[in-house]
N, CA, C and O atoms as a GROMACS GRO file, in nm:
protein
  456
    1UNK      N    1   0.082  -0.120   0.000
    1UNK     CA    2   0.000   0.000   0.000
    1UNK      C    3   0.086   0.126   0.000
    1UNK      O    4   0.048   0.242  -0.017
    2UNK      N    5   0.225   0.074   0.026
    2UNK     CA    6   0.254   0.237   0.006
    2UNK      C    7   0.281   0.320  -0.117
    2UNK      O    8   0.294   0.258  -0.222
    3UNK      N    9   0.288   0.407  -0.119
    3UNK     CA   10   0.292   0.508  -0.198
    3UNK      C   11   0.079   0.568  -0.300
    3UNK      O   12   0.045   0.661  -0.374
    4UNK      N   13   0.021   0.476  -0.251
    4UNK     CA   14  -0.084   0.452  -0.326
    4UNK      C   15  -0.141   0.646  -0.272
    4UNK      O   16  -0.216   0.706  -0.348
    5UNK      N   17  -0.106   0.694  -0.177
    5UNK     CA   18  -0.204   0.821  -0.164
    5UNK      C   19  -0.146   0.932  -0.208
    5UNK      O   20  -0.210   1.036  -0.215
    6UNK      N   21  -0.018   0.924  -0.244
    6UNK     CA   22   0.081   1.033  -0.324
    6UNK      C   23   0.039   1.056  -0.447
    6UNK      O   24  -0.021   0.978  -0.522
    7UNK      N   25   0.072   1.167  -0.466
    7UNK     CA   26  -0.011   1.262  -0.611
    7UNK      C   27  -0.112   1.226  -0.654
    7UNK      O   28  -0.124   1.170  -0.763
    8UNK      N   29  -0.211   1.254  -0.568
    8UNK     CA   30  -0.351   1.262  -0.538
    8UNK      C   31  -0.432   1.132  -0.590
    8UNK      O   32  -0.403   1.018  -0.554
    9UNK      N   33  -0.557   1.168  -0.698
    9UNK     CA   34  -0.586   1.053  -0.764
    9UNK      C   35  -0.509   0.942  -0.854
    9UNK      O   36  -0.552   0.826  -0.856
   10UNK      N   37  -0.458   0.959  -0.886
   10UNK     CA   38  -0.369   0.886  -1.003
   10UNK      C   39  -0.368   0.748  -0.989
   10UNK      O   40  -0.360   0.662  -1.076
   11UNK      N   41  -0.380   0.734  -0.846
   11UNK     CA   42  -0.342   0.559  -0.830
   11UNK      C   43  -0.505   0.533  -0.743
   11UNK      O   44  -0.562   0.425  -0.759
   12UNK      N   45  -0.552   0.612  -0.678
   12UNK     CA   46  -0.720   0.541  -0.621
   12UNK      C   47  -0.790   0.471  -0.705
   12UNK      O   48  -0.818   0.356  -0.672
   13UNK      N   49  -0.831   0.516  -0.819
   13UNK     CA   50  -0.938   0.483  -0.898
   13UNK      C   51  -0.871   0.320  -0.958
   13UNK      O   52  -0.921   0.209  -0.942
   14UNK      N   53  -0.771   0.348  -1.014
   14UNK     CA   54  -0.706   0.175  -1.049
   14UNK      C   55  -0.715   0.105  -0.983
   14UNK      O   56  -0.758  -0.002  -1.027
   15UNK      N   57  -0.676   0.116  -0.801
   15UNK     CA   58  -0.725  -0.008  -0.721
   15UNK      C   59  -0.846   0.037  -0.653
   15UNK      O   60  -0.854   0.004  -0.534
   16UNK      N   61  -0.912   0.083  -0.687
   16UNK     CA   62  -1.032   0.054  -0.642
   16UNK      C   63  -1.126  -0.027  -0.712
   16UNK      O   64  -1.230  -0.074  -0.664
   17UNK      N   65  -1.070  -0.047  -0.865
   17UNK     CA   66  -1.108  -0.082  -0.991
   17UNK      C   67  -1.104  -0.278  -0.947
   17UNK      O   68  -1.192  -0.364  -0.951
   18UNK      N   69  -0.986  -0.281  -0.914
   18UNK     CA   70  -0.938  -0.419  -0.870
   18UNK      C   71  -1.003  -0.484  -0.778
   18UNK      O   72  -0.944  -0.495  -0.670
   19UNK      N   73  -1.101  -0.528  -0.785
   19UNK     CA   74  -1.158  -0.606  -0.645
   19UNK      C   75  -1.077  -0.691  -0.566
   19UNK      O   76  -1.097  -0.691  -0.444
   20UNK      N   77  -0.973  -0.775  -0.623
   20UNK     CA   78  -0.876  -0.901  -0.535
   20UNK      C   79  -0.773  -0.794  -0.515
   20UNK      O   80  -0.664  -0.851  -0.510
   21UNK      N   81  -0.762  -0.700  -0.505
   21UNK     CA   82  -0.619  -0.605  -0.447
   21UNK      C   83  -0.637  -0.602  -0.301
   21UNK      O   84  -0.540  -0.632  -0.231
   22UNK      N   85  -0.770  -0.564  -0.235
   22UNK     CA   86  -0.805  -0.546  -0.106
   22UNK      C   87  -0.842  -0.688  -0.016
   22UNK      O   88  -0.920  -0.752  -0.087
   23UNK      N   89  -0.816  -0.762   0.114
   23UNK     CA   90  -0.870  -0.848   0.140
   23UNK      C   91  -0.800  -0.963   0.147
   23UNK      O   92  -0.699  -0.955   0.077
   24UNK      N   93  -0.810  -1.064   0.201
   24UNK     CA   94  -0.738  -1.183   0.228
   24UNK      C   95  -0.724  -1.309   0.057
   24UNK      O   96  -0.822  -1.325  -0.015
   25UNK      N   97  -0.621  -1.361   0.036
   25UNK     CA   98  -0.664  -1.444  -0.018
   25UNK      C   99  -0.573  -1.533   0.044
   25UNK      O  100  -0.506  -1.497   0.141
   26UNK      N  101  -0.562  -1.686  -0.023
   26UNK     CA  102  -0.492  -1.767   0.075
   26UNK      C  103  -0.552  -1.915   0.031
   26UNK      O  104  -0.640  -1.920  -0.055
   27UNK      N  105  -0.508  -2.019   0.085
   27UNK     CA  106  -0.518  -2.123   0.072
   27UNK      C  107  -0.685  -2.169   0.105
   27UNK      O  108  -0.766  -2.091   0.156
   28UNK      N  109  -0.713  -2.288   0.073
   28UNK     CA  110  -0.811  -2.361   0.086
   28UNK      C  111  -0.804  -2.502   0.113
   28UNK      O  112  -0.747  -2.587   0.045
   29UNK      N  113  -0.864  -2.516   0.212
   29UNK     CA  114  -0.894  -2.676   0.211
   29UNK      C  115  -0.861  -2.806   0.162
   29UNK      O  116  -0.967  -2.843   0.112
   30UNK      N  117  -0.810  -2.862   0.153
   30UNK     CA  118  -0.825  -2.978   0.090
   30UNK      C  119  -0.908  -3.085   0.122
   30UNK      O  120  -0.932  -3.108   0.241
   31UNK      N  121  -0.958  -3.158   0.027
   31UNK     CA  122  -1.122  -3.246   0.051
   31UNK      C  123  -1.227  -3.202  -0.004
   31UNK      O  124  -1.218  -3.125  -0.099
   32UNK      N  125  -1.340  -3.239   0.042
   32UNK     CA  126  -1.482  -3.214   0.031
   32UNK      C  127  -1.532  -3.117   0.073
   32UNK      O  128  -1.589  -3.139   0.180
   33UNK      N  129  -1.540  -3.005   0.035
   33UNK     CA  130  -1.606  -2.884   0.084
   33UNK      C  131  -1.728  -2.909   0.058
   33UNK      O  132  -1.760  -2.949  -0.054
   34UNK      N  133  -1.821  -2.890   0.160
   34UNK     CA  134  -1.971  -2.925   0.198
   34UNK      C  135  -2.032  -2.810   0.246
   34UNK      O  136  -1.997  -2.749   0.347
   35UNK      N  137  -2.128  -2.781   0.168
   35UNK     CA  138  -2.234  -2.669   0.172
   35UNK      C  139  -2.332  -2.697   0.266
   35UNK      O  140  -2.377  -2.808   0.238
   36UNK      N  141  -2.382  -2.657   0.350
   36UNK     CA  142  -2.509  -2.646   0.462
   36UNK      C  143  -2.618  -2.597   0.420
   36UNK      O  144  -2.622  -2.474   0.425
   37UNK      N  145  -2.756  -2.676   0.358
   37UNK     CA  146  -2.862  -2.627   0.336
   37UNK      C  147  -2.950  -2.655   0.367
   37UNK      O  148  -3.016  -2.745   0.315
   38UNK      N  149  -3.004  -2.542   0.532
   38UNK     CA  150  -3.097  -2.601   0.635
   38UNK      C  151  -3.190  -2.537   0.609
   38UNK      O  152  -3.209  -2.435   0.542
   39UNK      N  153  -3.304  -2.664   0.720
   39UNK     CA  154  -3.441  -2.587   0.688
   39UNK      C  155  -3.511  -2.610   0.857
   39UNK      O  156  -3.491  -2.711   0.924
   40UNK      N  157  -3.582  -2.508   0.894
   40UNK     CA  158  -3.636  -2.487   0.986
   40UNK      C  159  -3.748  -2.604   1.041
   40UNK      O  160  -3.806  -2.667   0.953
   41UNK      N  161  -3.770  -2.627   1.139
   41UNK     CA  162  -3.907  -2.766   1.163
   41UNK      C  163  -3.991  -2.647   1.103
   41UNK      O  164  -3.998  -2.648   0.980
   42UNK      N  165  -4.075  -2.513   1.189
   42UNK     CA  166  -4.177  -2.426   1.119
   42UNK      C  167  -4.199  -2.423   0.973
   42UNK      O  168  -4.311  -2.411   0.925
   43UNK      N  169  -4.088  -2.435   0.901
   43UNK     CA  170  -4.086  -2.418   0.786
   43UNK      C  171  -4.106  -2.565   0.660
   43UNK      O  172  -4.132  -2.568   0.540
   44UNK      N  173  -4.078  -2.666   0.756
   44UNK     CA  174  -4.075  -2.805   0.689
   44UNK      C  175  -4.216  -2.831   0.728
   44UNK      O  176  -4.288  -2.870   0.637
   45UNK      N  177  -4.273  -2.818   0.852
   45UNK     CA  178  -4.435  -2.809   0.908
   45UNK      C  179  -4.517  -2.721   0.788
   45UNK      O  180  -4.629  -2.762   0.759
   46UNK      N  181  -4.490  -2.659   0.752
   46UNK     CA  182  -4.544  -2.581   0.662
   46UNK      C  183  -4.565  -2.606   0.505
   46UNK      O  184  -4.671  -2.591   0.444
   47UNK      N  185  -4.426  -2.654   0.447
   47UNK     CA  186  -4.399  -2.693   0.345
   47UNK      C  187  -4.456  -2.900   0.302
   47UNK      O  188  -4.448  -2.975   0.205
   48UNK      N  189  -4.497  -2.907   0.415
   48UNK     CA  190  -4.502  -3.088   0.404
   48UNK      C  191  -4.597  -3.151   0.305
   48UNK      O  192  -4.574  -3.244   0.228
   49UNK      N  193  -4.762  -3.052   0.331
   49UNK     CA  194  -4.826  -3.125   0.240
   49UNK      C  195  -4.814  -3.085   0.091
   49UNK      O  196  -4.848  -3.160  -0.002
   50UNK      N  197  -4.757  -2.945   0.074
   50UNK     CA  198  -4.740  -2.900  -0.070
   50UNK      C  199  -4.608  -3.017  -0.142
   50UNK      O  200  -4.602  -3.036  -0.263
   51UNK      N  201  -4.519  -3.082  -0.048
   51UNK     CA  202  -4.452  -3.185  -0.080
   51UNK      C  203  -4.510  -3.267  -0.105
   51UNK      O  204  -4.501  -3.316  -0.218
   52UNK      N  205  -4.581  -3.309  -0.026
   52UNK     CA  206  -4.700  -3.446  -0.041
   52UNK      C  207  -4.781  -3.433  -0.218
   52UNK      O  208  -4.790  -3.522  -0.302
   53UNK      N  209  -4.818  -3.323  -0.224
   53UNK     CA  210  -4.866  -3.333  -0.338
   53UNK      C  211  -4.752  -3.354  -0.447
   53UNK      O  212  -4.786  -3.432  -0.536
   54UNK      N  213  -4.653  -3.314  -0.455
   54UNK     CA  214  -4.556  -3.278  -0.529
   54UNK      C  215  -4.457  -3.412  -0.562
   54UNK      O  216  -4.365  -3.420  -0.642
   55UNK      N  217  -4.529  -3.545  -0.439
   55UNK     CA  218  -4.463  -3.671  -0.464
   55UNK      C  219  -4.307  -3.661  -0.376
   55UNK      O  220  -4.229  -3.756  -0.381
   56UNK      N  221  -4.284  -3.570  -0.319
   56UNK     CA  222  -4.150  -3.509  -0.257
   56UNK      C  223  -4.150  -3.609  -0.121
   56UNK      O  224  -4.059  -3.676  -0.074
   57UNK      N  225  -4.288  -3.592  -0.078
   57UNK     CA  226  -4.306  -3.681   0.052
   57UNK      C  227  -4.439  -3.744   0.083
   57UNK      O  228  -4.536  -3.714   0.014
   58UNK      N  229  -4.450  -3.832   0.187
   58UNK     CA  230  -4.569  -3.908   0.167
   58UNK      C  231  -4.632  -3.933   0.293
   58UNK      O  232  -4.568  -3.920   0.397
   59UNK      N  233  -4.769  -3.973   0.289
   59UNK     CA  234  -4.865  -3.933   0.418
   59UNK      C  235  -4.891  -4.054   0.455
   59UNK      O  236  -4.969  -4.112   0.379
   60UNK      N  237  -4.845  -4.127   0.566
   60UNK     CA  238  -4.949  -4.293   0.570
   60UNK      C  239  -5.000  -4.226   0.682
   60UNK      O  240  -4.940  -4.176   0.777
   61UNK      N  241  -5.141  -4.233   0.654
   61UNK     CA  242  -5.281  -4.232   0.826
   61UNK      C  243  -5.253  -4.064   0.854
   61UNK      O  244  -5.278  -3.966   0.782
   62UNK      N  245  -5.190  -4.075   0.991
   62UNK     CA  246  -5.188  -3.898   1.018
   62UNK      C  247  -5.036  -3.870   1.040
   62UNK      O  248  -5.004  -3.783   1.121
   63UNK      N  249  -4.916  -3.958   0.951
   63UNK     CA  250  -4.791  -3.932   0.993
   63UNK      C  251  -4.733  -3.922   0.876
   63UNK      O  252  -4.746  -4.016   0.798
   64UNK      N  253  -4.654  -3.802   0.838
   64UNK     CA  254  -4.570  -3.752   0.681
   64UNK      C  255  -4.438  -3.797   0.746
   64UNK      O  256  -4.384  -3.770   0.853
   65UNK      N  257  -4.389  -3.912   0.592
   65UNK     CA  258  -4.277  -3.893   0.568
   65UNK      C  259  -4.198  -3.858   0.513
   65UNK      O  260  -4.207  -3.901   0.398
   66UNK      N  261  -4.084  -3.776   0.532
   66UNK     CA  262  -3.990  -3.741   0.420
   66UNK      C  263  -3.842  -3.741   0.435
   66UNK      O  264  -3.788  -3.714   0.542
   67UNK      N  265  -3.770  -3.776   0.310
   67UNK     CA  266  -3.644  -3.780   0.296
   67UNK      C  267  -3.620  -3.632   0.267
   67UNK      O  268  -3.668  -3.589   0.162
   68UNK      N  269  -3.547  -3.540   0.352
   68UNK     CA  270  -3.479  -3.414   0.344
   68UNK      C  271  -3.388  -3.399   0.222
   68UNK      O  272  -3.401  -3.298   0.152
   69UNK      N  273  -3.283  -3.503   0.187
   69UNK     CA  274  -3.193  -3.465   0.110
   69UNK      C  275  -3.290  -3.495  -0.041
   69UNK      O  276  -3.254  -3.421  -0.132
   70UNK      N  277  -3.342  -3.538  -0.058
   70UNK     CA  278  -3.406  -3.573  -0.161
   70UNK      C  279  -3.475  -3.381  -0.216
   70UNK      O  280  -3.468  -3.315  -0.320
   71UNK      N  281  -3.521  -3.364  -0.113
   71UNK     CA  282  -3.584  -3.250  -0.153
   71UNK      C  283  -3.475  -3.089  -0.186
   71UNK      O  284  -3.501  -2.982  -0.241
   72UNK      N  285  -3.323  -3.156  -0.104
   72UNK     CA  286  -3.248  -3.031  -0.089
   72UNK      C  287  -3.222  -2.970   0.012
   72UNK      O  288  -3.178  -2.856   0.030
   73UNK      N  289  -3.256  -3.059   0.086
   73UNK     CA  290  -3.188  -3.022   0.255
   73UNK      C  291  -3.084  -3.083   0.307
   73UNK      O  292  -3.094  -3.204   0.289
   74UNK      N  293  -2.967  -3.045   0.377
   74UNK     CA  294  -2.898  -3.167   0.478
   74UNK      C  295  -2.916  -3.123   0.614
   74UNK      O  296  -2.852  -3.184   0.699
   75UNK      N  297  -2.993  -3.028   0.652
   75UNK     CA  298  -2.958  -2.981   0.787
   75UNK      C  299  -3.086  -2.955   0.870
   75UNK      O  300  -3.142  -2.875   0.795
   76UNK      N  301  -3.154  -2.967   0.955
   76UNK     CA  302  -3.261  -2.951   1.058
   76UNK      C  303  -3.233  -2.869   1.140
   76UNK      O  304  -3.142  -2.893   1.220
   77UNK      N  305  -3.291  -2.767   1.145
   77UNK     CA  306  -3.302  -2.669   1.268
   77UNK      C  307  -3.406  -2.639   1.324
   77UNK      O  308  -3.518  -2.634   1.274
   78UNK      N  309  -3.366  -2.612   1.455
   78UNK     CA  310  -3.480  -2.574   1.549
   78UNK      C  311  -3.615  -2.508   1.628
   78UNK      O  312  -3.689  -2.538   1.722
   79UNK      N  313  -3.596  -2.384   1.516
   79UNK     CA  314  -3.677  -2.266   1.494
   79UNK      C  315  -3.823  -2.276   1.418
   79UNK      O  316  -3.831  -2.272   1.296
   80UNK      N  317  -3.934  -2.288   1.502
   80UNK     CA  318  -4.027  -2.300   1.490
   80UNK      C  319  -4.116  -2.363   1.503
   80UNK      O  320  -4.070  -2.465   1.554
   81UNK      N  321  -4.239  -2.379   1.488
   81UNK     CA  322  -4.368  -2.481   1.621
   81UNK      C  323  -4.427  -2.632   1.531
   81UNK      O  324  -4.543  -2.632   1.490
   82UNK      N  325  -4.348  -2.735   1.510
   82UNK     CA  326  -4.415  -2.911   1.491
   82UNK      C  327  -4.582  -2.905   1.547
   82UNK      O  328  -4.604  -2.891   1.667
   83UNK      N  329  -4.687  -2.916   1.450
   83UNK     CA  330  -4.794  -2.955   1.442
   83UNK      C  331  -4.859  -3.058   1.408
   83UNK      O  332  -4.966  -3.105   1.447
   84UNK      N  333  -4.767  -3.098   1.313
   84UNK     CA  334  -4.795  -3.297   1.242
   84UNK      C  335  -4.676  -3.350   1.295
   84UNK      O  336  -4.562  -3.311   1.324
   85UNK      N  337  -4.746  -3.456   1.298
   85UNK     CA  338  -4.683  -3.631   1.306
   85UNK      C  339  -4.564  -3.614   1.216
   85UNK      O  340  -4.607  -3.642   1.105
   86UNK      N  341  -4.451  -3.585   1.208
   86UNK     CA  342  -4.325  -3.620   1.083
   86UNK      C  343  -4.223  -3.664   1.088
   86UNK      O  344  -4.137  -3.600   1.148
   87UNK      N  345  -4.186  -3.799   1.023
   87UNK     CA  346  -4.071  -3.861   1.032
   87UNK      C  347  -3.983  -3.814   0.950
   87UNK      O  348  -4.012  -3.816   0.830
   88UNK      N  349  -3.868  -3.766   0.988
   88UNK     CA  350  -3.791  -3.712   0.886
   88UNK      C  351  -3.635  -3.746   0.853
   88UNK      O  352  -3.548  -3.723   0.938
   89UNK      N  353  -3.605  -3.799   0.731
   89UNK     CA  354  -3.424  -3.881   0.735
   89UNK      C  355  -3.382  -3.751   0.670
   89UNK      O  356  -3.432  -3.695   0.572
   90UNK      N  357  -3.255  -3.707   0.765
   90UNK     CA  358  -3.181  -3.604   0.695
   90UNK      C  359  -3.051  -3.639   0.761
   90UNK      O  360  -3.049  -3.696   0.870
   91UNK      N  361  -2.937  -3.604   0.694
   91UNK     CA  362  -2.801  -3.582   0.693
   91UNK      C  363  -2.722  -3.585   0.863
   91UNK      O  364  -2.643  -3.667   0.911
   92UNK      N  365  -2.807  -3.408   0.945
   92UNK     CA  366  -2.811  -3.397   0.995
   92UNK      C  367  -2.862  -3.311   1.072
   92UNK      O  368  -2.888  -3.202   1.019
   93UNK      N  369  -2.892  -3.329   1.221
   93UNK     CA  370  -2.998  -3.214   1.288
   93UNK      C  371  -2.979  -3.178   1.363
   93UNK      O  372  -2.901  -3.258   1.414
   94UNK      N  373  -3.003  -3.044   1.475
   94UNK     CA  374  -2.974  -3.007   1.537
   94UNK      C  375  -3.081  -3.081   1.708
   94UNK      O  376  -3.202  -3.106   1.705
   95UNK      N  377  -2.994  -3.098   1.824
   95UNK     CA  378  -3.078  -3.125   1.876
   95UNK      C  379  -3.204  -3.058   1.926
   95UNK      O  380  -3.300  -3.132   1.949
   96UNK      N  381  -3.216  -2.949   1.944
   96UNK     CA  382  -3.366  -2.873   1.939
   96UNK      C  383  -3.485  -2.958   1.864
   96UNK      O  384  -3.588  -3.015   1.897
   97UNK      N  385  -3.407  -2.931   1.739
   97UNK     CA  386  -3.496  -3.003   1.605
   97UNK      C  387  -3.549  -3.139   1.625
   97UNK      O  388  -3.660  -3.171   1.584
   98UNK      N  389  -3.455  -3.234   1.700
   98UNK     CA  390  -3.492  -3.351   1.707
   98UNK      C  391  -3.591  -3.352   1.838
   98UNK      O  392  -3.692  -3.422   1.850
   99UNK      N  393  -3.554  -3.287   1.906
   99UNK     CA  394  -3.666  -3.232   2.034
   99UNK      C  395  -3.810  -3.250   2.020
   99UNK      O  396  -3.886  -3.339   2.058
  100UNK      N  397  -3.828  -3.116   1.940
  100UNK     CA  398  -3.944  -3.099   1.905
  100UNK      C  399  -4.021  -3.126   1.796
  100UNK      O  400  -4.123  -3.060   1.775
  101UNK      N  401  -3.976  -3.243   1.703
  101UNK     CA  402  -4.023  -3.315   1.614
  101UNK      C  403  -4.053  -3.435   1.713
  101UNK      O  404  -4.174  -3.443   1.736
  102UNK      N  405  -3.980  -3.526   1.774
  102UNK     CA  406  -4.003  -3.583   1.902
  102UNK      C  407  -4.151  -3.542   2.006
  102UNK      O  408  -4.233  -3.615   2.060
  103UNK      N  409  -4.143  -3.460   2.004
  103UNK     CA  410  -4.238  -3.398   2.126
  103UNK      C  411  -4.387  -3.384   2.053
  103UNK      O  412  -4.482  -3.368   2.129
  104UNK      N  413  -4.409  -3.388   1.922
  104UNK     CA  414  -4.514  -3.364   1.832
  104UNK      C  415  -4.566  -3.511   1.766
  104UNK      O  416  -4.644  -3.520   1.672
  105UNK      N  417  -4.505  -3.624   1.839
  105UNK     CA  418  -4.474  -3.751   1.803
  105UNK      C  419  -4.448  -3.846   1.678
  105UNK      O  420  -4.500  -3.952   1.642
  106UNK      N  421  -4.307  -3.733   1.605
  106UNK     CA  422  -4.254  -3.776   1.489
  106UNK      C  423  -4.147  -3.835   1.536
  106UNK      O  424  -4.131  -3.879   1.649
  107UNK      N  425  -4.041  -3.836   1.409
  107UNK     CA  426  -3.932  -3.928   1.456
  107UNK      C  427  -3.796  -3.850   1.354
  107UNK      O  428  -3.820  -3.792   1.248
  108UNK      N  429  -3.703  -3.859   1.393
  108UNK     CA  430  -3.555  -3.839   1.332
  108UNK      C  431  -3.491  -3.898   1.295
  108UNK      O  432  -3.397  -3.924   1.369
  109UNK      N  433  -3.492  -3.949   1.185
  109UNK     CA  434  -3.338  -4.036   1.133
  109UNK      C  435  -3.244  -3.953   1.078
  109UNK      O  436  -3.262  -3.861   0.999
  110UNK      N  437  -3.142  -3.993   1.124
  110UNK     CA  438  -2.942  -3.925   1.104
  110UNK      C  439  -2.918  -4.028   0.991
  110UNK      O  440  -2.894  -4.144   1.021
  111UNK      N  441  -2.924  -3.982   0.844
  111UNK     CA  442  -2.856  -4.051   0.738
  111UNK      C  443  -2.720  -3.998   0.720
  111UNK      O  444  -2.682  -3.892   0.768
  112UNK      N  445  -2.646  -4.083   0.643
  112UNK     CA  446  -2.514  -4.010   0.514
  112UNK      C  447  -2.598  -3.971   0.400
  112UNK      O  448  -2.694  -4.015   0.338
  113UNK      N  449  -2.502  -3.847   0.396
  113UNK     CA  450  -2.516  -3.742   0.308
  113UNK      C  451  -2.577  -3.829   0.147
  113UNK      O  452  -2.547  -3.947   0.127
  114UNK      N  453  -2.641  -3.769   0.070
  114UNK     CA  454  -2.648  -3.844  -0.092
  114UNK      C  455  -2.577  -3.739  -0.160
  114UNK      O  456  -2.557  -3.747  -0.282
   0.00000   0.00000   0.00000
């Protein structure tokens, strides 16, 4: 950075121009970099029977089941109120989530990832 504020504009506008001039760059990982794409119980309570229709998930008597990753989920979180019966296989969940899917008298299965 030095010299960049000497004789006025001349040199601002060029790196400001540069987006990778400012900011960390650096190594990465090696392996499987794995994306997290969770979904709320409120929000899976919500979304279940428009699945149901959609063949995404399925209703025996008064209890929906569904495979999460199938639909684009790996992750269960805790935030929000279980009203149906729902068994649900996902990746993985948070315990809240398994709580109160539990407490609404569904069930949790912990799969590997697809």
């Amino acid at each position: 950075m030095a010299g960049t504020g000497k004789r006025a504009d001349t040199k601002k506008p060029s790196i400001w121009k540069d987006k990778d001039y400012f900011g960390k760059r650096g190594f990465k990982k090696k392996g499987v970099q794995r994306t997290i794409y969770p979904i709320n119980v409120g929000q899976l309570d919500q979304h279940i029977e428009k699945w149901v229709v959609s063949n995404e998930a399925r209703k025996e008597k008064e209890e929906f089941h569904i495979n999460l990753g199938k639909v684009g989920y790996n992750k269960l979180l805790g935030d929000g109120k279980v009203t149906k019966k729902i068994r649900v296989k996902v990746a993985s969940a948070s315990a809240r989530a398994v709580e109160k899917i539990k407490a609404a008298g569904g069930d949790v299965a912990l799969a590997a990832e697809e």
